[in-house]
Backbone as CSV, one residue per row, in Angstrom:
resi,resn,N_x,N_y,N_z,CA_x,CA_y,CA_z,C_x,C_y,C_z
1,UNK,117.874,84.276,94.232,116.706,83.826,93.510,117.128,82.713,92.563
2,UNK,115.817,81.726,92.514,117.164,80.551,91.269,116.509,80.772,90.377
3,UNK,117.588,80.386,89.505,117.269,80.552,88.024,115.602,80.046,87.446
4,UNK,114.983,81.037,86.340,113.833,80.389,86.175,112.681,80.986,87.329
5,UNK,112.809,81.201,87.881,111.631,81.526,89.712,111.348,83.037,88.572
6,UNK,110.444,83.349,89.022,109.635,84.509,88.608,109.333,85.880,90.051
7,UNK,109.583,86.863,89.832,109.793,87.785,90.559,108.493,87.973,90.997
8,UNK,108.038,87.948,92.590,107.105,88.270,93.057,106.334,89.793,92.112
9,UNK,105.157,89.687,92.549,104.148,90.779,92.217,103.933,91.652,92.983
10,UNK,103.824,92.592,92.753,103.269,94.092,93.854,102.198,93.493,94.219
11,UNK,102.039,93.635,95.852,101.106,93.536,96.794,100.791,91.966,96.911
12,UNK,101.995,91.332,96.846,101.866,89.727,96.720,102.271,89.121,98.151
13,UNK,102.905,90.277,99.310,103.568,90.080,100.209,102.377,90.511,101.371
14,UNK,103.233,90.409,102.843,102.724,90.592,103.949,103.874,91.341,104.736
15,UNK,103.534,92.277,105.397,104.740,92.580,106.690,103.667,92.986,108.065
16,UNK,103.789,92.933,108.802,103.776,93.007,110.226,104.572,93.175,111.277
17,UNK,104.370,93.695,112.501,105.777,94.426,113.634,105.199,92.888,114.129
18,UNK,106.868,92.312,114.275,106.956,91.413,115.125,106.643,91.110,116.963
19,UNK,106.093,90.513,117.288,105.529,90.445,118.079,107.215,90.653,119.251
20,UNK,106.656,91.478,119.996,107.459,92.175,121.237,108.399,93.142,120.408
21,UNK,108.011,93.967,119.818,108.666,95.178,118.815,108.191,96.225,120.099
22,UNK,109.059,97.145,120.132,108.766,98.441,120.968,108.614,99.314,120.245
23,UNK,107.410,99.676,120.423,106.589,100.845,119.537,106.790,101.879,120.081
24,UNK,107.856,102.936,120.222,107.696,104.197,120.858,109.154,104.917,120.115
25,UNK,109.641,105.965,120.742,110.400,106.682,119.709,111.849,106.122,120.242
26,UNK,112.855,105.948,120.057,113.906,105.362,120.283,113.812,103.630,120.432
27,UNK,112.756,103.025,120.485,112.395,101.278,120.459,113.014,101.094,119.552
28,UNK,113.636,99.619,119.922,113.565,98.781,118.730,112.364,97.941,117.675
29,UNK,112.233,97.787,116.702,111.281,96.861,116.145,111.470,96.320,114.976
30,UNK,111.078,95.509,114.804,111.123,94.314,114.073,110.039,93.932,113.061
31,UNK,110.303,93.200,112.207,109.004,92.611,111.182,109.093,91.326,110.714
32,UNK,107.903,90.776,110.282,107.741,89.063,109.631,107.260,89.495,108.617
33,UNK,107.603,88.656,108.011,107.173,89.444,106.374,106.662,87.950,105.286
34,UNK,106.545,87.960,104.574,106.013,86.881,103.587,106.026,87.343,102.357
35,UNK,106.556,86.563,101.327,105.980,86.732,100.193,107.531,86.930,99.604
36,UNK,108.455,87.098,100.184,109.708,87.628,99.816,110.866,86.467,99.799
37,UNK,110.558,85.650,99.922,111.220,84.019,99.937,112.036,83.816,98.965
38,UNK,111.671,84.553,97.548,112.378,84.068,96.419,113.761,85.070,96.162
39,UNK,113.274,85.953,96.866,114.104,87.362,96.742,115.349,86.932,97.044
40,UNK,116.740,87.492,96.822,117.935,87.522,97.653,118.246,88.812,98.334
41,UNK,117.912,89.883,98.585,117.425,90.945,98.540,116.497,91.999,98.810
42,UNK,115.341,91.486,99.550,114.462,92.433,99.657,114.633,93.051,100.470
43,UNK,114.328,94.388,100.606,114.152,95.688,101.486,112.647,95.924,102.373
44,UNK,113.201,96.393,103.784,112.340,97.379,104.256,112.555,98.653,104.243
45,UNK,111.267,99.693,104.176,111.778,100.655,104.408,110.941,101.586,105.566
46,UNK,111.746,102.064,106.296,110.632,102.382,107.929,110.932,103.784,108.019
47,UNK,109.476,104.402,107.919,109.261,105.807,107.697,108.307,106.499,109.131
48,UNK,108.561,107.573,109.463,108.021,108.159,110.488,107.527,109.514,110.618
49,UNK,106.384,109.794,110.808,105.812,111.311,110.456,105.293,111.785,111.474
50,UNK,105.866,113.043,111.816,104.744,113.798,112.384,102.985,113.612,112.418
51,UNK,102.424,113.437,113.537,101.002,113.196,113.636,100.136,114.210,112.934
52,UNK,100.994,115.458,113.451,99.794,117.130,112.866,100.224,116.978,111.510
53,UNK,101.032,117.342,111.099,101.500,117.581,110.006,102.026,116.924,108.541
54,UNK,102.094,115.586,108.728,102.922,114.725,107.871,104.275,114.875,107.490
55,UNK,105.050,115.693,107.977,106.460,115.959,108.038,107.457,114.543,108.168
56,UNK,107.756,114.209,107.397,108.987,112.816,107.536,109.625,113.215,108.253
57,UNK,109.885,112.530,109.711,110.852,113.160,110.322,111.898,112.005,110.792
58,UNK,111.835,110.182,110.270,113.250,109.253,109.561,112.849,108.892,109.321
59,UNK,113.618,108.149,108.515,113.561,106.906,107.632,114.784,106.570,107.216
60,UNK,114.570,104.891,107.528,115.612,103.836,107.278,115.134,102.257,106.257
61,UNK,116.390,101.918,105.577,116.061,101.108,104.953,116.724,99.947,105.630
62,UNK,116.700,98.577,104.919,117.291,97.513,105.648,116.516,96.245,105.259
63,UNK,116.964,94.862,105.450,116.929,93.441,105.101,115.732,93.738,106.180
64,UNK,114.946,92.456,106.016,113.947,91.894,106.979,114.300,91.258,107.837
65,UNK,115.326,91.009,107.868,116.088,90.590,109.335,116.522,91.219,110.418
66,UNK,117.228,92.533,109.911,117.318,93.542,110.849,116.474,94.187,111.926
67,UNK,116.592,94.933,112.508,116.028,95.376,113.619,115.939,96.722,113.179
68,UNK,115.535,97.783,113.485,115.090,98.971,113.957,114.911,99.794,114.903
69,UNK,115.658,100.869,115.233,115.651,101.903,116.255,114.872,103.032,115.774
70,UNK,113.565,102.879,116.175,112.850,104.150,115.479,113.233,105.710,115.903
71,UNK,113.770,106.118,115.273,114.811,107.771,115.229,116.083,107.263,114.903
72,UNK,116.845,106.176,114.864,117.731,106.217,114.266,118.919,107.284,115.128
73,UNK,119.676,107.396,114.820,120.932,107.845,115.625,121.156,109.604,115.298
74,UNK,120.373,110.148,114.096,120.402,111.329,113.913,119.512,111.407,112.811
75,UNK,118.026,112.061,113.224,117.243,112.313,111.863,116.107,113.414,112.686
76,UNK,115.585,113.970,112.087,114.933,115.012,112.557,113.758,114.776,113.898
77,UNK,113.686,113.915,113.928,113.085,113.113,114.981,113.881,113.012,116.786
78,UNK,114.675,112.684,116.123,115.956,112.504,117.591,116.522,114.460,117.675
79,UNK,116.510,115.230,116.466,116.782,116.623,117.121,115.613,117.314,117.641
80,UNK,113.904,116.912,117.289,113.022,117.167,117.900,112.762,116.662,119.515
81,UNK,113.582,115.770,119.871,113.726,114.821,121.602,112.904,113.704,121.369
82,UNK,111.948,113.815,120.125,110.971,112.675,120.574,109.789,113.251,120.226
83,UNK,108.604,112.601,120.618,107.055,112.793,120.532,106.547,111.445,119.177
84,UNK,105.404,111.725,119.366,104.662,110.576,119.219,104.780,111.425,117.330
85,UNK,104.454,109.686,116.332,104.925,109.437,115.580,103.948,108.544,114.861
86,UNK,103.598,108.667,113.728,102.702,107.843,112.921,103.928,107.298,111.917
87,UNK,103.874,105.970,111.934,104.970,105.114,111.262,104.301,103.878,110.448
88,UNK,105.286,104.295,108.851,104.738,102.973,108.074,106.349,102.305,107.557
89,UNK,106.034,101.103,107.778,106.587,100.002,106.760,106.641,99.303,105.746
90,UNK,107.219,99.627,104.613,106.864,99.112,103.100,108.006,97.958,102.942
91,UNK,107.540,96.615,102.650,108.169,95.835,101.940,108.543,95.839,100.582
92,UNK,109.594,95.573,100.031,109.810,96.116,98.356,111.074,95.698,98.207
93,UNK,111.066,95.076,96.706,112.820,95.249,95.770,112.673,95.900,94.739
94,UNK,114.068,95.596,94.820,114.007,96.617,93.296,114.211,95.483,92.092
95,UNK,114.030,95.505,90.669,114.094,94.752,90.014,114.988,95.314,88.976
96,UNK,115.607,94.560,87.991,116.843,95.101,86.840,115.792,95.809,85.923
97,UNK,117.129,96.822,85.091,115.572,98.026,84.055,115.099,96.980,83.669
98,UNK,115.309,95.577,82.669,114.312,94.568,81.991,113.297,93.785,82.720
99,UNK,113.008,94.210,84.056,112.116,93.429,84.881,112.429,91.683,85.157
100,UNK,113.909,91.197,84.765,113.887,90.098,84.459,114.493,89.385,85.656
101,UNK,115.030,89.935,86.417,115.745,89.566,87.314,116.104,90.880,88.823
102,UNK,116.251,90.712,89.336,116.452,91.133,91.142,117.251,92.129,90.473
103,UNK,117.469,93.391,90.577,118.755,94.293,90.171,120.054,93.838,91.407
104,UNK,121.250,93.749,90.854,122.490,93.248,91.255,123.405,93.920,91.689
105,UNK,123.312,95.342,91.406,123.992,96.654,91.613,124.755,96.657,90.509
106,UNK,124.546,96.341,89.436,125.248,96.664,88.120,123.465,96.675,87.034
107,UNK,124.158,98.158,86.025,122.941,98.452,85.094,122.006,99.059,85.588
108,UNK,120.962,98.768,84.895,120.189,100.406,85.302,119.079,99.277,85.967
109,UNK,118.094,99.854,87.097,117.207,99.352,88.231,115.920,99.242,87.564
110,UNK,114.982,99.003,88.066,113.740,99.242,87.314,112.860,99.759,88.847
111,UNK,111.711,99.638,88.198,111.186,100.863,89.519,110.665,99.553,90.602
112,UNK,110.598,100.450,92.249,110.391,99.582,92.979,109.339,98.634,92.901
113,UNK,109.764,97.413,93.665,108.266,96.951,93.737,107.698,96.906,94.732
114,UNK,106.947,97.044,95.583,106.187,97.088,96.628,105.423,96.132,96.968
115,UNK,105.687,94.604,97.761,104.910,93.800,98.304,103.872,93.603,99.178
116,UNK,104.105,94.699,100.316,103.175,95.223,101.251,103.777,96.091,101.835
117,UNK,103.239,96.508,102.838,103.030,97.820,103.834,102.421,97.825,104.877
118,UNK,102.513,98.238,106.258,101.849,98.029,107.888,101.841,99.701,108.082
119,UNK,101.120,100.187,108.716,101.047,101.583,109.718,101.050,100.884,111.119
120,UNK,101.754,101.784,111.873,101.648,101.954,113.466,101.875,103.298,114.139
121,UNK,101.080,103.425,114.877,101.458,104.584,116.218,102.555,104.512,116.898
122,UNK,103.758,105.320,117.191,104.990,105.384,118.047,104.771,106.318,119.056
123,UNK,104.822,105.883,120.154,104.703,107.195,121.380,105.881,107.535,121.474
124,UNK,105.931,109.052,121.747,106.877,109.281,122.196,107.997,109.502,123.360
């Protein structure tokens, strides 16, 4: 972030599954995101629930560049075999406790911020 730039605002962003993302349980997928330009730093974080129940059954964090294997290599999801999956994506950083700057991994964090967020269906 350069010096002086002012830290995006909650709900100032965009994310979306990149176009040819595989939506099902072991797929890969992907996101475009906006709003996060100034960041050095920003996070996704990709969450997956049970349809009946709302049970988290993974979640992974990661840059907006990365990719995604929805179940991930061991999370309650991959010991269930699979099945279909209601999945959200939250864009977000974290900011330093004084709100003044990107937290650096030194000092205390301040609470997340949340730029946006997408839902999708995962078959299983």
């Amino acid at each position: 972030m350069a010096t002086g730039s002012k830290l995006p605002a909650a709900d100032s962003g965009t994310i979306a599954l990149r176009e040819g993302s595989d939506v099902r349980y072991q797929g890969k997928v992907a996101f475009d995101t906006t709003g996060d330009e100034s960041l050095k730093n920003p996070r996704i974080w990709v969450a997956a629930y049970t349809p009946d129940t709302t049970d988290l059954i993974y979640g992974e964090g990661g840059s907006p560049s990365e990719s995604f294997i929805l179940g991930g290599g061991m999370s309650k999801w991959v010991e269930a075999g699979g099945g279909p999956a209601h999945c959200v994506a939250q864009l977000y950083y974290i900011p330093n406790a004084k709100g003044t700057g990107e937290w650096n991994g030194r000092g205390g964090q301040g609470a997340f911020v949340y730029l946006a967020s997408c839902d999708f269906d995962a078959t299983g």
